[in-house]
Each structure stands twice: as structure tokens, then as C-alpha cells.
N, C-alpha and C positions, 0 to 999 in steps of 0.2 A: 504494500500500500504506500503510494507514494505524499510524502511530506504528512504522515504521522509516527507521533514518537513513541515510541511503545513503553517508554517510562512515564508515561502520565499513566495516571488510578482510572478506570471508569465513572464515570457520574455518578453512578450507585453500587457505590464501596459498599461493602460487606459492613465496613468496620461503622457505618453511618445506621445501620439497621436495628433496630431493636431486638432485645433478647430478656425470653425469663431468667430469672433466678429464683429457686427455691432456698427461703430460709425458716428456720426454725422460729415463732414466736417466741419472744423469752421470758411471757407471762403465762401461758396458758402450753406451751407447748407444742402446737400445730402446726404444719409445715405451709407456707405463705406464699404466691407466687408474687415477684415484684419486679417490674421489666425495667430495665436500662435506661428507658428515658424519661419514668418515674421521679415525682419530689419524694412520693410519698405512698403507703396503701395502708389498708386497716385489714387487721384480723379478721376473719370472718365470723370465727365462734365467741372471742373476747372483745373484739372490738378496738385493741391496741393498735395505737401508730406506728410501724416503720418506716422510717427514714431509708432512703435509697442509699446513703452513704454509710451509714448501720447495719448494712448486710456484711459487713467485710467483718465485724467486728463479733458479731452472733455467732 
């Protein structure tokens, strides 16, 4: 292909897409799904808040 550079990213990078992460509430115990581009989600069964930045640390 003439006059493109194959070190540019596509438009829609992988790394741009959302993803779950399962974590564990740390009140009630129940496993949580909380995507990537999330501030925030609630428990389902207690009702607590996680923080998207608070998964790393559960």
C-alpha cells in the first residue's frame, strides 16, 4: 500500500475498548463486574460503592 505507514495504531485500538473486571465486594463478599471506563458501580446484593481505581487494591 502505497504512502501508508504501518507504524501508526488503527483508529480503534484494542487498548481504547472497554473491559470487565470482576472484583470481590469487600462488605458483603460478592463478586462485582466493573468495566474500565467506569467512575464507579454498586453492589448488587449490599449496595456498596466501588471505585474503578479500588479494584487494584480488593
Amino acid at each position: 500500500m502505497k504512502g501508508r505507514d504501518f507504524n501508526d495504531r488503527p483508529a480503534c485500538s484494542y487498548k481504547t475498548m472497554p473491559f470487565p473486571t470482576e472484583v470481590t465486594c469487600p462488605q458483603c463478599g460478592a463478586e462485582i463486574e466493573i468495566w474500565s471506563d467506569e467512575e464507579e458501580t454498586h453492589c448488587r446484593l449490599c449496595g456498596y460503592v466501588v471505585f474503578n481505581h479500588e479494584r487494584y487494591i480488593n
